[in-house]
Structure formats: structure tokens, C-alpha cells
N, C-alpha and C positions, 0 to 999 in steps of 0.2 A: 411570481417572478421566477424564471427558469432562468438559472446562470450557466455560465460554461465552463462550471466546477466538476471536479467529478473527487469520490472517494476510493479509493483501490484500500480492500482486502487481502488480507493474506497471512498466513500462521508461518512462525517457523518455532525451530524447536528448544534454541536455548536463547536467554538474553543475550548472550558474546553474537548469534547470529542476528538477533534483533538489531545490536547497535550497530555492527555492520553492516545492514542492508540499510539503513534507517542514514545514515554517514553518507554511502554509496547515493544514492538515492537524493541525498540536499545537495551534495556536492557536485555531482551532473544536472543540478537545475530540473532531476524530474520530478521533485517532492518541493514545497514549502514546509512543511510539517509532516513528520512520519511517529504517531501515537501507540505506545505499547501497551497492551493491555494481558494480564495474567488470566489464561483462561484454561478450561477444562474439556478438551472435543471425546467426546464418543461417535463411534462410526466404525463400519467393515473395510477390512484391507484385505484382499487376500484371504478371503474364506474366512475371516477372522474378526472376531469384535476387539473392536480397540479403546481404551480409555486414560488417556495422554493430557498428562500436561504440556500448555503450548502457553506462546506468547504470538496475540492478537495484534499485526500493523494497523492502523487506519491509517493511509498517505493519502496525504489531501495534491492534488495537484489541478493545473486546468485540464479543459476536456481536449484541446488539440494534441495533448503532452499523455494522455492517458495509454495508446497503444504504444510509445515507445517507452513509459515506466512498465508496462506489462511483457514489454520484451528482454527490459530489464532484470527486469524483476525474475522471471523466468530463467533465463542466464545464470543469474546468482543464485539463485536457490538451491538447500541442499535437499530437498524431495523429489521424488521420481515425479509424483504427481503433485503441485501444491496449490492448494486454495487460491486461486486471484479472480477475484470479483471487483467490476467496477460500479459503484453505486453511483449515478447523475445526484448531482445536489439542486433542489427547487429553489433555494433562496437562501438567505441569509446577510450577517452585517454587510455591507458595500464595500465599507474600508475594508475588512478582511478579506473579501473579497477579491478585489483589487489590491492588495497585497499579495494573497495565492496566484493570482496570475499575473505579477511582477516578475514572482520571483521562481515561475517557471517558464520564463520565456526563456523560447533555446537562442545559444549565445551562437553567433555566427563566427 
């Protein structure tokens, strides 16, 4: 069952920025749920290895709303370059479903 869900990715670097984008993000109708998860990235920056603490989003939102949470998203971030990946979701509950894209229907 393919829906018209999609998941958006994206790290930032402290909690205070997590609940701000996560805030941001419900409150313009482009997130239903914005998920923070404590993670650990390794990766090169600048000739450089890096090994950072971050905090993981997973924003659930529908897939019509996905490039303008990614524009958002963009906008607000405080990285030069930052993670936003959108992962399509194949399935899942109905009713949640259909709640995630209630409650990111843009409001005219």
C-alpha cells in the first residue's frame, strides 16, 4: 500500500534548536509530528573528521507538503550545509494516516 506520506530527516545541533524547528514546523501545518532522537554523526567537514553529538528530527508530514517543509526547513536551519532527506512511507495505520494528512493540509 503506497501512501502519500513522506518522512523528512534532518539533524540539528542542540535540543533548544530541535524544539524550535519541531514548534515551527506544527505550527505552519508542515509537520503532524516532529520526533527527536539523540544521536552520534561521524563524517568529513572541511578536510576534517568530525564526531558530534546531534539530535535526530523525523517529521512526518504528507507528500504534497514535503518540498515546502524542505524549504522550511532549509530557511531555519542553523548549518551551512544540513541533512534533509525525505524518506516516502509504503504503508502503514490508516487512521494515522489520515490524521498526518489532516493536519498538514495547508490552510488557505
Amino acid at each position: 500500500m503506497q501512501t502519500q506520506l513522506v518522512t523528512i530527516m534532518t539533524t540539528v545541533e542542540t535540543e533548544a534548536d530541535a524544539a524550535t524547528l519541531a514548534d515551527k514546523l506544527i505550527k505552519n501545518n508542515l509537520a503532524a509530528c516532529v520526533q527527536e532522537i539523540k544521536i552520534r554523526s561521524h563524517y568529513n567537514w572541511k578536510n576534517e573528521t568530525k564526531n558530534d553529538p546531534e539530535i535526530l528530527l523525523l517529521v512526518k508530514t504528507s507528500a504534497p507538503r514535503a518540498e515546502e517543509a524542505v524549504a522550511f526547513i532549509k530557511r531555519n536551519h542553523s548549518y551551512d550545509l544540513p541533512e534533509i532527506l525525505i524518506l516516502p512511507v509504503a504503508g502503514g495505520l490508516e487512521d494515522y494516516i489520515h490524521w498526518v494528512q489532516s493536519e498538514t493540509k495547508a490552510i488557505s
